[in-house]
Legacy VTK file of the C-alpha trace (Angstrom):
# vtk DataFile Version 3.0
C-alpha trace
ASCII
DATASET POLYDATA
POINTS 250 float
0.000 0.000 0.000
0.869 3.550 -0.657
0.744 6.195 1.918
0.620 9.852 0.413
1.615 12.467 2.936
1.294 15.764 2.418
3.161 18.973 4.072
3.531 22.239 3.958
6.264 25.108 4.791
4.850 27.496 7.208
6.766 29.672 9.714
8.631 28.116 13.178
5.948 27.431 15.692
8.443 29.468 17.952
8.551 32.580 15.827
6.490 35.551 16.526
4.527 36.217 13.771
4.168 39.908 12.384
2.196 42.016 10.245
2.964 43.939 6.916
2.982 47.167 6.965
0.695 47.702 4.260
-1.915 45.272 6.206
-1.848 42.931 2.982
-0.872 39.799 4.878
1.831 38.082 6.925
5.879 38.701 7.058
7.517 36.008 5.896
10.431 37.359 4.154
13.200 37.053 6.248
11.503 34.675 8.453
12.578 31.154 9.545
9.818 28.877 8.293
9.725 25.032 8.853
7.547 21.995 8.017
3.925 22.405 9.658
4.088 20.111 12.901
0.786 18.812 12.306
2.426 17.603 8.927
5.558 16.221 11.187
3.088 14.272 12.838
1.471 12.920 9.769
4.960 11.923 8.312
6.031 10.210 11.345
3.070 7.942 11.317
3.584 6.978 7.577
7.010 6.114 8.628
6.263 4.210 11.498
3.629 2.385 9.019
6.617 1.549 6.771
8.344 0.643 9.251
5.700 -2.074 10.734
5.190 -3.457 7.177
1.850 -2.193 6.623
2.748 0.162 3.715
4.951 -0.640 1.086
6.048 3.079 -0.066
5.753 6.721 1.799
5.364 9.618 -0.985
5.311 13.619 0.564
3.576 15.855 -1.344
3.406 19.920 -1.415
2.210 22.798 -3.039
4.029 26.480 -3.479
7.338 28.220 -4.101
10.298 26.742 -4.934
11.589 26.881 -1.328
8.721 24.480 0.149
11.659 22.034 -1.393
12.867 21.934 2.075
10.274 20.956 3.768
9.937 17.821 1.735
13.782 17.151 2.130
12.847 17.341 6.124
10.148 14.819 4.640
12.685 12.524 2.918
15.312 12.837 6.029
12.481 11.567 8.169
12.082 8.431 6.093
9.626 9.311 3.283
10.970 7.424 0.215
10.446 10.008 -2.824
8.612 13.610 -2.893
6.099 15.495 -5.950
6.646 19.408 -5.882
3.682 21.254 -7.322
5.499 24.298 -8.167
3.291 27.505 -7.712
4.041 31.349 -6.643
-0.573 31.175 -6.450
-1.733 32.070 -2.968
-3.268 28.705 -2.047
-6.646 27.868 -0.682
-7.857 24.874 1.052
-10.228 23.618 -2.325
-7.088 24.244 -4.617
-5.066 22.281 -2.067
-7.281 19.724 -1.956
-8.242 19.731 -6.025
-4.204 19.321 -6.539
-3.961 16.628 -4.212
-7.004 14.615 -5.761
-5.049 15.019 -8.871
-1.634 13.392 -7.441
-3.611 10.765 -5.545
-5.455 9.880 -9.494
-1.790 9.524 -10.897
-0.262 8.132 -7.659
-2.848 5.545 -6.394
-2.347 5.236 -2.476
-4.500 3.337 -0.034
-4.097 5.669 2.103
-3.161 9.731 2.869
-2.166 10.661 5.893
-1.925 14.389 6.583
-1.964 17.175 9.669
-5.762 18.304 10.543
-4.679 22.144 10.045
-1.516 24.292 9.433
-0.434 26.486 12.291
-0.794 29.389 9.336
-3.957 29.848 8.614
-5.933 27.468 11.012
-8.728 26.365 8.610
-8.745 22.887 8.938
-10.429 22.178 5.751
-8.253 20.533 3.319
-8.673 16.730 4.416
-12.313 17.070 4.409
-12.338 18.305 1.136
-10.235 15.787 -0.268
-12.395 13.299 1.006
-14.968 14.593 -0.745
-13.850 14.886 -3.957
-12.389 11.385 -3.685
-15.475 9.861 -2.371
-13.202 7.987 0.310
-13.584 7.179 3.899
-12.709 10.102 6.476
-11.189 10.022 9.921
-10.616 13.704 11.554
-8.600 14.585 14.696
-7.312 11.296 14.797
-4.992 10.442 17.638
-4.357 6.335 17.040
-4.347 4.610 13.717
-4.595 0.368 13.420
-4.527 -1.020 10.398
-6.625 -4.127 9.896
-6.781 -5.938 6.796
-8.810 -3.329 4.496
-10.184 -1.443 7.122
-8.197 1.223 9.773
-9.501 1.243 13.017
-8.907 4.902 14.320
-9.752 7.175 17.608
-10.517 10.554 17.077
-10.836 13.048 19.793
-14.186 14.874 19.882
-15.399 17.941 22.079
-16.877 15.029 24.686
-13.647 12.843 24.503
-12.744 10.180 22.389
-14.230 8.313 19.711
-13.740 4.787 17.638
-14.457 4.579 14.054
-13.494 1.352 11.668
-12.897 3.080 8.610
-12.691 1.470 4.628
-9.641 1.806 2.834
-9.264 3.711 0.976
-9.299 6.765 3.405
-8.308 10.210 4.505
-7.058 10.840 7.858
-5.985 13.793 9.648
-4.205 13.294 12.941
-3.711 15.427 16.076
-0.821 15.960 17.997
-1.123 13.268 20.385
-0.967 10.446 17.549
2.836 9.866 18.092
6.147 11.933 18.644
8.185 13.150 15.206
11.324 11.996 15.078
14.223 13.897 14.531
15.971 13.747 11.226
19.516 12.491 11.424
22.878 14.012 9.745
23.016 10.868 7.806
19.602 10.764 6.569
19.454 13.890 5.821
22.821 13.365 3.405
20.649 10.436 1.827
17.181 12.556 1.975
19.370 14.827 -0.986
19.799 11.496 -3.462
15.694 10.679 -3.075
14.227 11.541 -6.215
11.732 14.212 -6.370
9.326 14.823 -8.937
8.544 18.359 -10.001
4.991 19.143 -11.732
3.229 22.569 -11.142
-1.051 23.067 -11.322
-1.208 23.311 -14.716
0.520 19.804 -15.367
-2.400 18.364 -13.484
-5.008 20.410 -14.968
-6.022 22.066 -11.685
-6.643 25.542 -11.443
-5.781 26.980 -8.147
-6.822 30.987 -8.699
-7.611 32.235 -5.427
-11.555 32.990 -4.936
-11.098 34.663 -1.620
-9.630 38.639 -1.829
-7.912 39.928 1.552
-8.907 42.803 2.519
-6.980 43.817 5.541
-4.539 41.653 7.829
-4.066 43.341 11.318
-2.626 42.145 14.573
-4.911 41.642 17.716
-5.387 44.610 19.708
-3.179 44.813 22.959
-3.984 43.438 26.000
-4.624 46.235 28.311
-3.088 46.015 32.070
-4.487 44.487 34.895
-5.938 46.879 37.936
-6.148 45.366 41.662
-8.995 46.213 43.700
-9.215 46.909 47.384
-12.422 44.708 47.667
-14.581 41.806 46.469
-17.273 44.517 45.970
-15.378 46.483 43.639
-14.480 43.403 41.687
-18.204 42.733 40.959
-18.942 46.449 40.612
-16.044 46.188 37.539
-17.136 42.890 36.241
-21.234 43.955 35.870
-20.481 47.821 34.844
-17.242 47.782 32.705
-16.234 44.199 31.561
-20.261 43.095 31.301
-19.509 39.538 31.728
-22.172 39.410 34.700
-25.787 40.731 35.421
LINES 1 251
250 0 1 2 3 4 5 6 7 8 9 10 11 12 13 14 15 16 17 18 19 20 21 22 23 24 25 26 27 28 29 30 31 32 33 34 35 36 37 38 39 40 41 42 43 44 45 46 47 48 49 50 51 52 53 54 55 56 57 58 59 60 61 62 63 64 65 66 67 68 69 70 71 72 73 74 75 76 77 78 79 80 81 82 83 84 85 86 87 88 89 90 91 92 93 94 95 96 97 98 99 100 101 102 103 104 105 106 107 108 109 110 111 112 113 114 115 116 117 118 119 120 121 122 123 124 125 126 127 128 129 130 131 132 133 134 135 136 137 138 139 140 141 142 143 144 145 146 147 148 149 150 151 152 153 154 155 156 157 158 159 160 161 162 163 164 165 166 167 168 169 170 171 172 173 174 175 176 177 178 179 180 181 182 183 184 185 186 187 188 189 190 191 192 193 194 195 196 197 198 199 200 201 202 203 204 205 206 207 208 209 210 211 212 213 214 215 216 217 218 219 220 221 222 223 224 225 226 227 228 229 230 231 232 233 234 235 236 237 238 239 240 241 242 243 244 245 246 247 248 249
């Protein structure tokens, strides 16, 4: 079975993320930008997969610039065995995402694609459930354990109550959380081997997708400031403050 993983380049979790200053969108030039952990997560678990015998071949996929190369050689390093670069300088959405990775998965043929429920960019958590739709294949979101049995993959999923098991029908979709497993990291060595993988190049109009954005940005601004904290001489004050100004109480 192949497992298609996709990732994408985003900036460090640990950087602090700032504003143009013509409010048109984020800084990234510049910036240090890495591979999406939710997408470390997903490759991880194809690896691991691999690894256990229960897929034959891992295949990372992305779509963007020329420098989202790196994040599939962090792919590769990890233990993915080859990489497709859809080559695009397009501002992405989730449905062209997920109408360019319908199109790899038609010319690829996996059992299976693995992927993180959301990048730490944009937060929309959309493109695995629109893949599954325009595949027509099983879906498993949030997922925090995978099992494969036979044709089926028996997943948990965490849900606003707790957690829930679903037997799912390969093929599938699955987007896993960040308690599925712990990424590991990439090794000098691997990484010196990750740069002999082959990697395919292709771009949206090799696959006959068209990705042209249908959203238009108006303004991107940063959260207003957090205004200081007062301390109060009395528990009667407190509720004065909380009814009158803050209006969280009647």
């Amino acid at each position: 079975m192949k497992v298609l993983v996709p990732v994408k380049r985003v900036i460090d979790a640990n950087i602090k993320v700032r504003v143009k200053a013509d409010n048109s969108g984020v800084e990234t030039n510049n910036v240090k930008m890495a591979m999406n952990p939710f997408c470390e997560i997903a490759v991880e678990e194809a690896v691991r997969m691999k690894e256990a015998g229960t897929a034959e071949e891992v295949i990372a996929v992305t779509a963007g610039p020329t420098q989202c190369q790196e994040s599939l050689r962090t792919a590769l390093a990890m233990g993915a065995d080859r990489a497709i670069m859809i080559e695009t300088d397009e501002v992405l959405e989730p449905l062209g995402v997920a109408k360019l990775l319908k199109a790899v998965v038609d010319n690829e043929g996996p059992g299976l694609v693995i992927m993180g429920k959301q990048a730490i960019d944009g937060d929309n958590n959309q493109t695995g459930q629109m893949l599954s739709a325009l595949l027509g294949w099983s879906q498993g979101a949030f997922v925090s354990k995978i099992e494969t049995a036979g044709d089926n993959l028996n997943i948990v999923r965490e849900v606003d109550a707790g957690l829930q098991s679903l037997t799912l029908k390969m093929p599938a979709v699955v987007t896993v959380d960040l308690r599925l497993n712990e990424p590991r990291y990439a090794s000098l060595p691997n990484i010196m081997k990750a740069k002999k993988k082959p990697m395919d190049m292709t771009t949206p109009a090799d696959l006959g997708v068209d990705v042209s954005p249908r959203v238009n940005v108006i303004s991107v601004n940063e959260p207003p400031a957090r205004e200081a904290g007062v301390i109060v001489p009395d528990v009667a004050t407190l509720v004065d403050k909380l009814r009158n100004e803050a209006k969280v109480i009647s």
